[in-house]
N, C-alpha and C positions, 0 to 999 in steps of 0.2 A: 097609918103609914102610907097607906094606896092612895089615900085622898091629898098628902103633903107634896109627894113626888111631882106632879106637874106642878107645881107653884114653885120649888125648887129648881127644876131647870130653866125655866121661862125666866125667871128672875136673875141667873147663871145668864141667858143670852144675848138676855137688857145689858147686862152689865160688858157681856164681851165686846157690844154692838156701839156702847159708848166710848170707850177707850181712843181708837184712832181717832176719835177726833180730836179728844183735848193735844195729841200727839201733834197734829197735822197746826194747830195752834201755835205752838211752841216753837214748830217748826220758821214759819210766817215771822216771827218775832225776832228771830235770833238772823235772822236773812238781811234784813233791813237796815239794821245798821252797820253792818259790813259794805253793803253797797253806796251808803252816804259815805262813810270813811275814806272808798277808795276814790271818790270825786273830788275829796278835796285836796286829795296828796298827790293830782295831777298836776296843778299849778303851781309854780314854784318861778319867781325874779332872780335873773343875776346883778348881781351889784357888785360894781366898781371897786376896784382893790391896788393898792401900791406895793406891788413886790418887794424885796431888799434888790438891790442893786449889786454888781460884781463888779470890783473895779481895776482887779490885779488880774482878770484874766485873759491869756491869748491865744491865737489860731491861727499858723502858719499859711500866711498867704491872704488873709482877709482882715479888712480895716474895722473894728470893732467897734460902731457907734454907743449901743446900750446894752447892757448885759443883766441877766434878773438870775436870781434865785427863784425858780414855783413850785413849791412843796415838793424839794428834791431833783427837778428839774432844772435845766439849764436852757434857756429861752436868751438868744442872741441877735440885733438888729444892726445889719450893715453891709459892707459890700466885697465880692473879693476883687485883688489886687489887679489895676492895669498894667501889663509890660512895655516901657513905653509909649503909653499913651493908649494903645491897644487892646483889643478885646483879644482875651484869653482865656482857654481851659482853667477850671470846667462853665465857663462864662463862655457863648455865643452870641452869633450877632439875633439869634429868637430869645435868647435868654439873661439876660444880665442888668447888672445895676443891684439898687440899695434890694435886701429879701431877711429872710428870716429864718435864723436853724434852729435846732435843735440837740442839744449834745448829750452825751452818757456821763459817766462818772470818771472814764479817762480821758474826757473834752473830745472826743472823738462825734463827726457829727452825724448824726443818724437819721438826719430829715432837715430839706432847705427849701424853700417855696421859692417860687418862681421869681425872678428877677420883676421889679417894677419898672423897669428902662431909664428916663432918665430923669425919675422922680429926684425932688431934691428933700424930700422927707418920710420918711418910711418908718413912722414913730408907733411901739406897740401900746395896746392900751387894753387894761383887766376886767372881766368882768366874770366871777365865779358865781355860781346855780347856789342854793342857799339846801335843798335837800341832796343833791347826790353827791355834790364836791366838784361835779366839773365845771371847766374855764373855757371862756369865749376870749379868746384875745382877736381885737380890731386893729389893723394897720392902717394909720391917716394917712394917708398920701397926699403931700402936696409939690407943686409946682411955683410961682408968685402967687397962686392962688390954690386951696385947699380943691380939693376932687375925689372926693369920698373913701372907700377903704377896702382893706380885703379883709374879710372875717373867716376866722379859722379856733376848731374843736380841741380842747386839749384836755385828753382823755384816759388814765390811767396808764400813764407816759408815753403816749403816742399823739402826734399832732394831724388832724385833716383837714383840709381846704374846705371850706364851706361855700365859698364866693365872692363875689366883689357889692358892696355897697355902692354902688353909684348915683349917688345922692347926698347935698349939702344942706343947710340951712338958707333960705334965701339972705337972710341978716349975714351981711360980709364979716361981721368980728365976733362970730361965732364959728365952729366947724363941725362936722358931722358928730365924732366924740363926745361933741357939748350937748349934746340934744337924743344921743341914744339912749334906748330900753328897750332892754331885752330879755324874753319871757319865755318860759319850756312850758308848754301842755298838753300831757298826753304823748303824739307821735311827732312836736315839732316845737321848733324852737322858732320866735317869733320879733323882727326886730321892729322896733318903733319909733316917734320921730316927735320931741318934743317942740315942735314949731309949728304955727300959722301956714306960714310957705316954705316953699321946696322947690331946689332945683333939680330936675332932673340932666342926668349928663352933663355934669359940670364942667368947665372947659372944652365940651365937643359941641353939642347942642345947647346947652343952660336954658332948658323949657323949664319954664316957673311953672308953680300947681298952687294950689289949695289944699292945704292936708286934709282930704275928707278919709280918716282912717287909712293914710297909707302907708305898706308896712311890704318890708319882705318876709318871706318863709319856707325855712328850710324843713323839709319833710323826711329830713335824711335818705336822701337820693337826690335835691339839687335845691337851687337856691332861689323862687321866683316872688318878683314885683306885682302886689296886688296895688289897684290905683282909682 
């Protein structure tokens, strides 16, 4: 029995001294596909979507061009009323013209973006995230000529201003709308621009470009022009 004792523990130490590793194994294993899974559910396209439209609805004081239904939401495009021809409350002479609200369930309205002045088209247009459910809606602005858009977040019922796209398609019988994509990855959402050329500053400047990947990008804190 004296002589078995050490070959019993030694063999007892081997065995305690192997363990963590096959642990630390297992470990390695089960890490790795967790971290590919979460790279791929960062990228996600919004795609284009046609609302139901509202056609019996009204708002005391303001001219109601389009009216949508969005998953419960009430999203309205148009302008309020002049008195006499005049700029009136809650329209200023900084603030007014065709915009866009937002209403509750008593049509009561709970968010209005800023006046486009005196744009002659201030048309929305949809584009829902394919993983989370939120909506991009783009405002085309035009004048005789189109002039790019304001893009704004529409977010478990609440709307924010993301910025203005200022940029068209250089091809005149296309408009900005015709030629967007728009993509979330990660901490940003990213817009892009199905054409050749590109005008920059439509009706101010119209500097033509080359699309060499030009794109803006909201970082949620603001909204800038990569070129």
């Amino acid at each position: 029995m004296k002589k078995l004792l050490p070959v019993f523990v030694l063999f007892t130490l081997v065995c305690c001294k192997e363990e963590p590793k096959k642990e630390n194994k297992a470990t390695v294993k089960k890490e790795t596909p967790v971290s590919i899974k979460a790279e791929v559910v960062k990228d996600a396209p919004y795609t284009e979507f046609k609302p139901d439209k509202i056609s019996d609805l009204k708002i005391k004081g303001f001219d109601i061009e389009q009216a949508f239904s969005v998953e419960g939401n009430k999203i309205v495009a148009g302008n309020f009323q002049f008195t006499d021809g005049k700029i009136t409350l809650p329209d200023t002479e900084e603030d007014f013209g065709k915009r866009l609200l937002l209403l509750n369930h008593k049509n009561e309205i709970i968010y209005q973006s800023q006046g486009s002045g005196e744009a002659y088209l201030y048309e929305p247009y949809f584009y829902k995230n394919s993983q989370n459910g939120n909506i991009i809606i783009v405002c085309q602005q035009a004048y005789e000529y189109f002039f790019g858009g304001d893009a704004y977040l529409l977010e478990k019922g609440k709307i924010k201003y993301l910025g203005n796209l200022d940029i068209e398609p250089k091809n005149e019988e296309k408009k900005l709308t015709d030629i967007l994509r728009i993509k979330e990855s990660g901490d940003r959402i990213t817009f892009t621009f199905d054409s050749d050329s590109l005008v920059l500053k439509p009706g101010s400047e119209d500097m033509t470009i080359k699309n060499n990947d030009v794109k803006y990008v909201y970082d949620y804190k603001s909204l800038k022009l990569y070129k």
